[in-house]
C-alpha positions in Angstrom: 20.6 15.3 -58.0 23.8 16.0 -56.1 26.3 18.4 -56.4 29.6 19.2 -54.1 29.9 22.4 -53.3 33.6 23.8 -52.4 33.7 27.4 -50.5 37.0 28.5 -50.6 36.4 31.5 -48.3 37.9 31.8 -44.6 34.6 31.4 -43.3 33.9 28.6 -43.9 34.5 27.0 -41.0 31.6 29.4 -39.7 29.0 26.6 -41.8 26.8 24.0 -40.5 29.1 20.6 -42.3 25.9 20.2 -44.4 27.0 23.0 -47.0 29.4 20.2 -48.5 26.6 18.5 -50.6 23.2 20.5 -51.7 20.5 17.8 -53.3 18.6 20.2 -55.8 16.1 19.4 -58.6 17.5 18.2 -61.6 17.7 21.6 -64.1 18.9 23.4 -61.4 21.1 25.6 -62.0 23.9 27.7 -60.4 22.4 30.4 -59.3 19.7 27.9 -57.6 22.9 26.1 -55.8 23.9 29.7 -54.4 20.2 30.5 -53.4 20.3 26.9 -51.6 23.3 27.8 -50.1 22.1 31.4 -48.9 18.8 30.3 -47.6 20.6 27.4 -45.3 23.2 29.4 -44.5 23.1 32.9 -42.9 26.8 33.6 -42.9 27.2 32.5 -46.7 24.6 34.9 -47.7 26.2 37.8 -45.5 29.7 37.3 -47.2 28.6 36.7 -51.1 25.0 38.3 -51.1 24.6 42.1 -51.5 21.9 44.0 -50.8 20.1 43.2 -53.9 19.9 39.5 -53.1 22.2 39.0 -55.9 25.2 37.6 -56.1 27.9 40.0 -56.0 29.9 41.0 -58.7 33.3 40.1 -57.2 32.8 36.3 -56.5 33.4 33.5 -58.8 31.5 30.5 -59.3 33.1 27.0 -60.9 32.1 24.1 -62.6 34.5 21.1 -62.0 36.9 23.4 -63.1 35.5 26.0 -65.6 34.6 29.5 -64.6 30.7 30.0 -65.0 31.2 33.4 -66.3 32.5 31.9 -69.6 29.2 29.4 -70.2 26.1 31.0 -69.1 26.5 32.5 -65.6 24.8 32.0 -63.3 22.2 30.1 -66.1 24.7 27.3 -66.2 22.7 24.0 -65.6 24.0 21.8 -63.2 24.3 18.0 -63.5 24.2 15.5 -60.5 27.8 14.7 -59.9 29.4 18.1 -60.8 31.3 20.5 -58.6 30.2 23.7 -57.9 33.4 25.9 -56.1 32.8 29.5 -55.0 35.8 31.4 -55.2 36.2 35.3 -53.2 38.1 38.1 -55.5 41.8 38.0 -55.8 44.1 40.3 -55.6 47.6 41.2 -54.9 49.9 43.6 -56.1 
């Protein structure tokens, strides 16, 4: 299946053009699109992966629209066609 991934991170432009579309089993889910995206790309898993090999706790993931964290994480199954965005921390004050 397909899914369109968004980064909306100022690195971004430091990723191969590839990172636009990931082609994963069908089940996958969205921590399997960020492992995809890790393993392919060194300086997406440097910004988003700690230590741990986890995601970390300050990132957001999206779902054509819909905040992961509010379905089932990282668990949320993916569908061909969707739209997986990863979104940095925000802040302001």
């Amino acid at each position: 299946m397909r899914v369109a991934i968004e980064i909306a991170f100022s690195f971004k432009h430091a990723l191969d053009p590839s990172y636009r579309e990931l082609h994963l089993p069908t089940g996958a889910t969205v921590g399997d699109a960020i492992d995809a995206l890790a393993t392919g790309h060194a300086a997406f898993r440097d910004r988003v992966m700690g230590q741990d090999d986890r995601v970390r706790r300050n990132f957001h993931a999206w779902v054509n629209g819909r905040n992961v964290r509010f379905a089932d994480d990282l668990d949320t199954i993916l569908v061909d066609g969707d739209r997986l965005s990863i979104v940095p921390p925000a802040g302001g004050g």
